[in-house]
N, C-alpha and C positions, 0 to 999 in steps of 0.2 A: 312324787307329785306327777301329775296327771299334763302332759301340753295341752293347750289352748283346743289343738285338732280333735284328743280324745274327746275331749267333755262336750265337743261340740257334737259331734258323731253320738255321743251317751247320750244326748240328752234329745237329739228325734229318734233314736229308739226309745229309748224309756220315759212316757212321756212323765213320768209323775216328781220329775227334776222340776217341771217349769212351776209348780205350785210351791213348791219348796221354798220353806225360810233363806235366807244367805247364811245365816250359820251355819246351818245343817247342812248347807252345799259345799260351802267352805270345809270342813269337818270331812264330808263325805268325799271331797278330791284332793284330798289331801292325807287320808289314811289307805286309799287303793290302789291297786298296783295296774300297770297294763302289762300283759302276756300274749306271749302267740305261742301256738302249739303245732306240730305237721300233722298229718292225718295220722289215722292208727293208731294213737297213744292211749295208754290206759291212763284216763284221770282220777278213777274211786278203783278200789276193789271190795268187795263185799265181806263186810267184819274191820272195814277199817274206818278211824273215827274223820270225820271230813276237816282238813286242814283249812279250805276257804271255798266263799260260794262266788262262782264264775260267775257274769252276767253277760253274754255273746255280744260281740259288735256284730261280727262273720261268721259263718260258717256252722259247719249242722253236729254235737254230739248226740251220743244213742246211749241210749239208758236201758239194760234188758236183767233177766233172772237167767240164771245158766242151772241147771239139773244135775244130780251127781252123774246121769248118763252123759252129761256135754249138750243135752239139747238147751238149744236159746230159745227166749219169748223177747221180743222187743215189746218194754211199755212205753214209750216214749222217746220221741226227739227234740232234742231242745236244737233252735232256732237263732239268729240273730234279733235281739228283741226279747230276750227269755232268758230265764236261769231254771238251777234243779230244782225243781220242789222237795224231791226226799233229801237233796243238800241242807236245806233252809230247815223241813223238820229236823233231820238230824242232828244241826246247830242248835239252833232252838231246845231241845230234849238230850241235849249230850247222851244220845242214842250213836251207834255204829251204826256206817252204809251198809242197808240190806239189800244191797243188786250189786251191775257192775257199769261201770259208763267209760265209753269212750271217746276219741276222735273220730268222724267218719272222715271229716276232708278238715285240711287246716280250719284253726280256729283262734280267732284274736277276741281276747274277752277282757273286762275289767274285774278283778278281784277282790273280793271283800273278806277279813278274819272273822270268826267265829267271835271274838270278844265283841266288834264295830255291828255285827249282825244282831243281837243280841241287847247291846246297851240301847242302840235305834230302834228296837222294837219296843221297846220300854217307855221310846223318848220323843221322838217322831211320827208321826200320823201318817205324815206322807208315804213316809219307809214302811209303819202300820197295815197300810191299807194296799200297797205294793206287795208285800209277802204273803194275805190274806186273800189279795189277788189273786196270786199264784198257785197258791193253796186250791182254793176254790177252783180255778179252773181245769188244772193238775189233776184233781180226784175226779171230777166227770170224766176225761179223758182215760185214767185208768179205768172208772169201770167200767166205758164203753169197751176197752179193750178186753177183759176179763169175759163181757157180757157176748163179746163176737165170739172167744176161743171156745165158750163153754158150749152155746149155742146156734151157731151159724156153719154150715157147712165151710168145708175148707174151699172147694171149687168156687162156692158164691164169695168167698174173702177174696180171694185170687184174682176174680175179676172184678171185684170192687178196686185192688191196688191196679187193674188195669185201665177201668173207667175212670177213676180219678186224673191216670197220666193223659189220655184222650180228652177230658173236658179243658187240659191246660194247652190243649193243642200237639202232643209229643206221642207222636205215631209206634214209637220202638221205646224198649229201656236196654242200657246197660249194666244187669245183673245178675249175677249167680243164683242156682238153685238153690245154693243154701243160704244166700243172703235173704229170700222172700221165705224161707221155712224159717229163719230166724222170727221174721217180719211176722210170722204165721202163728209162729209159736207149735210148728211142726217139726215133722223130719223132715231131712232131703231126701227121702227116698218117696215121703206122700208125692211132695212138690211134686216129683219129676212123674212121678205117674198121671198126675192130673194135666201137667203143661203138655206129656203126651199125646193125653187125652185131645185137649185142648188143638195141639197141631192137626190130629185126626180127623178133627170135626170144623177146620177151616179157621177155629178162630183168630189161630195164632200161627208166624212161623220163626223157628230158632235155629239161631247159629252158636258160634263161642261166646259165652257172655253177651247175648245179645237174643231181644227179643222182639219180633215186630208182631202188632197190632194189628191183622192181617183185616178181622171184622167185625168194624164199631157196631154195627146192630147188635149182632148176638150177643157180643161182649155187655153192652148196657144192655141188654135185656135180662142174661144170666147175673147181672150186679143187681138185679128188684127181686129177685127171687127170696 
């Protein structure tokens, strides 16, 4: 059973509690769990069947495809406010997880089984129309991702994850080469050639795990490209 805190916290995240039956509410915090997790941890492995679908209070997991070479693609990141989508398919279709997901940074989430996921899709509109959400949104965002890897220069991807951190106000990132090749769905060795590049030409300049924004023009000029 869920404290009074959780459900309170669940429910301005997830708005589609407030439309909810009391049954179904009742039902629904009373068969989930609350967890926390530290960074780092593998939640799915890829080929394995999903034991329950997390839905974040906090904190950010990363959903990617790993290659028999070891390279990463990140397709997505689930958020506070958000659950897995290929979790929910995979319950839904007693299909195995075909990626891998992790923690990036702790993560406190409420938990749902595969049987509760399931009978409420059958039985509930609200839950219905929440996972269909999910769905729906989940698949444009993957084939935007596909649609950058296949055709968009890696250089212009690069600084699009740079003009993003500059429109939120954040001059510098701290992260590794090979975390933004994950990101890229490159190698660390393109990365590190292009960020090169990139120091060369003024736009940027790097330290250890650390990268400063050196020049908003060019940077959003080279992100329209």
């Amino acid at each position: 059973m869920l404290t009074r805190q959780h459900q309170d916290e669940f429910e301005r995240l997830f708005p589609f509690m407030a439309s909810a039956g009391d049954d179904f509410t009742q039902d629904f915090y009373a068969a989930c769990r609350y967890v926390e997790l530290p960074a780092d941890v593998s939640i799915c492995d890829e080929g394995q069947q999903c034991a329950q679908l997390a839905m974040l209070l906090d904190g950010v997991g990363r959903v990617y495809k790993l290659s028999p070479g070891g390279r990463e693609v990140t397709l997505y990141r689930i958020e506070a406010g958000e659950a897995c989508v290929l979790t929910a398919s995979c319950i839904m279709n007693g299909d195995s997880f075909p990626a891998m997901a992790v923690t990036e940074t702790p993560v406190r989430a409420i938990v749902v089984s595969p049987h509760k996921v399931r009978s409420w899709i059958c039985a509930e509109t609200q839950w219905q129309q929440f996972i269909f959400g999910l769905l729906s949104h989940r698949l444009a965002s993957i084939i935007a991702v596909v649609e950058e890897v296949a055709f968009k220069r890696i250089d212009v991807r690069l600084a699009e994850i740079f003009a993003r951190c500059l429109a939120r106000g954040e001059t510098s990132l701290q992260v590794t080469h090979a975390e933004l090749a994950a990101d890229l769905g490159s190698s660390r060795e393109v990365v590190s050639r292009i960020l090169k590049d990139f120091v060369q030409r003024g736009l940027i300049e790097t330290g250890r795990g650390s990268i400063l924004l050196a020049d908003r023009q060019a940077i959003e000029q080279l992100s329209r490209q």
